[in-house]
C-alpha positions, -999 to +999 in steps of 0.1 A: -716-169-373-685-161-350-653-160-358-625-179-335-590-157-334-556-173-320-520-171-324-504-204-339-487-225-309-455-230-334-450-197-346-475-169-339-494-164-369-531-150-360-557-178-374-589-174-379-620-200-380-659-201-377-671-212-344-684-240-363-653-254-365-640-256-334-622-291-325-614-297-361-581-301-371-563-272-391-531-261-400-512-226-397-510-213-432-470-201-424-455-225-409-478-256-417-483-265-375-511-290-378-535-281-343-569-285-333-594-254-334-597-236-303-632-226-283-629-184-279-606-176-253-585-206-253-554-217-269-546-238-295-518-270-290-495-288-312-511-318-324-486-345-326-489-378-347-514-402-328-489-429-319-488-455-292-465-448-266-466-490-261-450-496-294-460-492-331-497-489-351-501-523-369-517-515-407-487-498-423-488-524-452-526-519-454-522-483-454-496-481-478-512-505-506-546-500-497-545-467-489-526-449-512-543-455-544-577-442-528-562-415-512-541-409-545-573-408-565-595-383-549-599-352-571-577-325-549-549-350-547-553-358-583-552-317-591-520-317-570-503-344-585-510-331-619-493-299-609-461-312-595-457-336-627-462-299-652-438-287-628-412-315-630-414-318-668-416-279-670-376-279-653-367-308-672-375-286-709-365-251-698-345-256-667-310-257-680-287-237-667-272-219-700-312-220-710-308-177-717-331-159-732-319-123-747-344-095-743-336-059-756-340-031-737-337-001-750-301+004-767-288-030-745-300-067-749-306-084-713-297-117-708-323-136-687-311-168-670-348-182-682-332-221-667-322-211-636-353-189-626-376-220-638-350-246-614-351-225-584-390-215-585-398-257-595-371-259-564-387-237-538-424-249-551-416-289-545-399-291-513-424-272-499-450-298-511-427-327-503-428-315-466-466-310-465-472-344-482-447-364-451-466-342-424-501-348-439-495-386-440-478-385-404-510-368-394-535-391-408-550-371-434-551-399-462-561-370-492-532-352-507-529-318-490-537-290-515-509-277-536-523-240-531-527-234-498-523-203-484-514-172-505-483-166-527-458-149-501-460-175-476-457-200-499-428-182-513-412-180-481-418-214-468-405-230-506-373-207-494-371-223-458-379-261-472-358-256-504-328-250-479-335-276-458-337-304-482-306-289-498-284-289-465-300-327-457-291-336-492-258-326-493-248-335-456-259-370-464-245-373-501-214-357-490-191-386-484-207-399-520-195-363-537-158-373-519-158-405-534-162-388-568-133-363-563-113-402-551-123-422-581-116-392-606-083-383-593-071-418-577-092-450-594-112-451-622-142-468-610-182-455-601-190-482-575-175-464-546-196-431-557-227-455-559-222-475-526-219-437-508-246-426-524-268-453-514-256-450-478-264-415-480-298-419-492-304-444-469-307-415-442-322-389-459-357-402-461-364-404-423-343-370-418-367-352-439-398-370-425-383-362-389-377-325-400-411-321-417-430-332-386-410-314-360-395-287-381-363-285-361-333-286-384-309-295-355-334-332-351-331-338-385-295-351-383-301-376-349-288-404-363-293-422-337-332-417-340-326-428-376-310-459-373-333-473-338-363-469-364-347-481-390-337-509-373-374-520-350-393-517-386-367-522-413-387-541-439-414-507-436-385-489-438-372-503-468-401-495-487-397-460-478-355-462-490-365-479-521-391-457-534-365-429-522-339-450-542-364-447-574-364-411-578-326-402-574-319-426-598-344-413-624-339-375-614-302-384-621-310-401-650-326-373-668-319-338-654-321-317-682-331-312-718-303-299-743-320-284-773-295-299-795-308-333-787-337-354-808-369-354-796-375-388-790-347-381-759-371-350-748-405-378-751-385-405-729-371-383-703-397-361-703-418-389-693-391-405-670-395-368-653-435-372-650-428-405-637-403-390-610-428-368-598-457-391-589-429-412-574-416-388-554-456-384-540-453-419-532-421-418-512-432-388-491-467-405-485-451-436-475-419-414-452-453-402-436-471-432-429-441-447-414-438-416-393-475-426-387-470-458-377-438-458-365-434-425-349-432-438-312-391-449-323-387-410-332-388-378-318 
């Protein structure tokens, strides 16, 4: 058996496959470039989201109802959504920020920030996943991707690069819902300016991040203009996608972390409004992607 060698188109990175593979669909395992397998010799290309250049894919309904609990049910995607729900109750329990644990050392006793280190590693692990999940949706892969793909530095890396991203989206989008707090606490005392903002905010998010996860450019992600035309030629998909989107803030909000001075019938019902989170968060990514899928001919 031969083996097939050639750089990613996106971002370099040698790949190798059997011959018997070649015209199969793969991704890089750096920067996540979804491309078909090259013959020896030749290179490999981009592949974009099959999308009508006429107008949109009818099914998204279908594919979203239909489709997601077979595609949701399949053994890898069932491994991977078992992992990000241990993950998400794993930062609810120890991720608190003044979560320390002291170790000694010698003559000294070291401090370990045990909450942060479990909130930024959960952090770095789920936006990575996030991403993957949107792209593998936008590029008609029905299965969950794997949660373990590639090995542990590039995974490391690329949780760093979509941990930032989804934290500059976040806050670029929320920010005029954080300067209605700093109003209403210093001028009014009232929440529904904070809430209005907030839902504003996150009405924009979803597509950014879908937009960002297929083309990884971080200057597209904030086209508003994008954003609103699709929002605005497939609204009632859309809304699905802002509602589910809507879902998890409010239940991440809801329950962010556990203090150990609290009962534990708070740690049973937040920890499982956290497990609940998670497999919504799957859902609003799967459905950001299918309406990427189906869609994508409104964005870039």
């Amino acid at each position: 058996m031969a083996t097939v060698e050639f750089e990613c188109p996106k971002c370099g990175q040698v790949c190798a496959f059997g011959d018997q593979h070649v015209g199969r669909r793969a991704r890089c395992t750096k920067c996540n470039t979804c491309f078909l397998i090259p013959r020896t010799g030749q290179r490999a290309h981009v592949l974009k989201p099959a999308v009508s250049e006429d107008g949109p894919w009818s099914g998204f309904w279908t594919a979203l109802f239909k489709g997601t609990p077979a595609a949701l049910c399949c053994p890898d995607s069932l491994a991977a959504t078992a992992i990000l729900i241990i993950l998400s109750v794993l930062r609810f329990a120890l991720g608190h920020p003044f979560y320390v644990i002291p170790i000694p050392f010698f003559l000294f006793v070291i401090p370990v920030p045990v909450g942060i280190f479990v909130t930024v590693l959960t952090a770095l692990s789920q936006s990575r996943y996030v991403f993957n999940i949107i792209q593998s949706a936008a590029d008609h892969s029905d299965p969950l991707p794997p949660y373990m793909d590639g090995n542990c530095v590039d995974r490391f890396f690329d949780g760093i690069v979509s941990a930032y991203t989804f934290a500059v989206l976040a806050a670029v989008f929320l920010a005029p819902a954080g300067l209605a707090f700093l109003f209403t606490k210093t001028v009014m005392q009232a929440r529904w300016p904070v809430v209005i903002a907030a839902a504003v905010g996150l009405f924009f998010l979803p597509l950014s991040l879908a937009i960002y996860a297929y083309s990884r450019d971080f200057v597209l992600s904030f086209r508003l203009d994008y954003i609103v035309r699709a929002a605005r030629k497939a609204f009632g998909p859309y809304l699905a996608v802002y509602a589910l989107t809507l879902a998890v803030a409010v239940m991440f909000w809801k329950s962010s972390f556990y203090a150990f001075n609290e009962p534990p019938e708070t740690f049973f019902r937040d920890g499982v409004m956290h497990a609940a989170a998670a497999v919504l968060m799957i859902l609003a990514a799967r459905t950001g992607g299918l309406f990427y899928r189906h869609y994508g001919c409104y964005l870039p």
